[in-house]
C-alpha positions as CSV (number, residue, x, y, z in Angstrom):
1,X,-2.1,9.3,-7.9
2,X,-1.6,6.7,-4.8
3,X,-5.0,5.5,-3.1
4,X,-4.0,6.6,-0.5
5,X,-4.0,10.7,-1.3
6,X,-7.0,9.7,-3.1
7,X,-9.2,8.1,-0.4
8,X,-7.8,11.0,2.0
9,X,-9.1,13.8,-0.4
10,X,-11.9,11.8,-1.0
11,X,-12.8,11.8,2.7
12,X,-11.9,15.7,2.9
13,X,-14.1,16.5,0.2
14,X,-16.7,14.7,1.7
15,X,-16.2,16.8,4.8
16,X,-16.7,20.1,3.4
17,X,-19.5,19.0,1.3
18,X,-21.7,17.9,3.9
19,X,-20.2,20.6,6.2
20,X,-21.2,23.3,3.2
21,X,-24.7,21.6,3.2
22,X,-24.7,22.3,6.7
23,X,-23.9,25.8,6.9
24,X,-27.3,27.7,6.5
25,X,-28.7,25.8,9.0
26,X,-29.5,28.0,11.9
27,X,-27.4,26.0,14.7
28,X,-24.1,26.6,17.1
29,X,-20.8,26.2,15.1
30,X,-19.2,23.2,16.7
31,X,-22.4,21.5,16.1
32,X,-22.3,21.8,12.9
33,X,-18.6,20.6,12.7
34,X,-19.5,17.7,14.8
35,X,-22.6,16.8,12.1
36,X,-20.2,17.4,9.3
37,X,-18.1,14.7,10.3
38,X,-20.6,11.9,11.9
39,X,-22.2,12.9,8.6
40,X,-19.3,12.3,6.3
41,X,-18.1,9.1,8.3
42,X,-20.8,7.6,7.5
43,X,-21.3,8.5,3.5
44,X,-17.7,7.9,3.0
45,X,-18.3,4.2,4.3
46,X,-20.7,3.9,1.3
47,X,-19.2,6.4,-1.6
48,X,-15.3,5.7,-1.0
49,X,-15.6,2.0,-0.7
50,X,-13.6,1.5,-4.1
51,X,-10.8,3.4,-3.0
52,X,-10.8,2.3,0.4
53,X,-10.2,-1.5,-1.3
54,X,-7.8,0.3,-3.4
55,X,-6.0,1.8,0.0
56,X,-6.0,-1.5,1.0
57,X,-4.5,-3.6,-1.6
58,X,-1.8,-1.3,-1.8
59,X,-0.9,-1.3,1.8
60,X,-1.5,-5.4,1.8
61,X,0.5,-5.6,-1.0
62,X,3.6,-3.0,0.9
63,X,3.2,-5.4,3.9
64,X,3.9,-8.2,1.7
65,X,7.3,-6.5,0.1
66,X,8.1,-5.7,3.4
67,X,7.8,-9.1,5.0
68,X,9.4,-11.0,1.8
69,X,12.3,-8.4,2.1
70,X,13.3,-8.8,5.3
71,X,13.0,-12.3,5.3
72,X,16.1,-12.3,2.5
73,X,17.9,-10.0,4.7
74,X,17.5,-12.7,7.3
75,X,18.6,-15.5,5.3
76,X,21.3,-13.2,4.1
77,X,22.1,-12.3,7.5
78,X,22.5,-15.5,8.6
79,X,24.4,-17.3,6.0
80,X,21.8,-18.7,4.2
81,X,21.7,-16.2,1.3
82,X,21.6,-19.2,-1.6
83,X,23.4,-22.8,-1.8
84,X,26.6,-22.8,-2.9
85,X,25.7,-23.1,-7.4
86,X,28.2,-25.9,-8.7
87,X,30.8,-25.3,-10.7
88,X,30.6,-26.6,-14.2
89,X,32.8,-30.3,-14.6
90,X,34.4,-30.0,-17.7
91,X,33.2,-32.9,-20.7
92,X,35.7,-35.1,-20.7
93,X,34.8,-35.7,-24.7
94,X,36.3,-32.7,-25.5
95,X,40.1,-31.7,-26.0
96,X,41.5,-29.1,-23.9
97,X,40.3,-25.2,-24.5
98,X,42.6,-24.4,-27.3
99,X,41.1,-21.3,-27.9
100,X,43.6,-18.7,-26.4
């Protein structure tokens, strides 16, 4: 499963925990909503930091193929794709191929 659907349902489930906890108390509907999520901000900050790291090593790491991959599109682009490889100078020590 990516870190990112992780963390997301993490933060979700967090949500409707806290919003659950909330529910028997005796107040207006919104406000509970609104405590639900203040709420859940700020456990999530502590309970999902692994796969909040985890989200963001993944995206570093995306940002990262990205940048390396458009970078050899560039070169390639402009010409630059490799220097020319040099072609193998036959050994003089040796006879012609006779091997056909």
């Amino acid at each position: 499963m990516s870190a990112a659907l992780k963390y997301t349902l993490g933060r979700i489930g967090l949500f409707v925990a806290v919003l659950a906890a909330l529910w028997f108390v005796d107040v207006n509907v919104f406000l509970k909503l609104m405590l639900a999520l203040a709420f859940s901000a700020a456990l999530s900050f502590f309970l999902l930091r692994g796969w909040r790291d985890e989200l963001a090593g993944e995206m570093a790491d995306a940002t990262e193929r990205r940048r390396t991959e458009k970078e050899r599109l560039r070169t390639a682009l402009a010409g630059e794709d490799q220097a020319p490889t040099p072609t193998p100078t036959p050994d003089p020590t040796e006879g012609p191929d006779t091997t056909r």
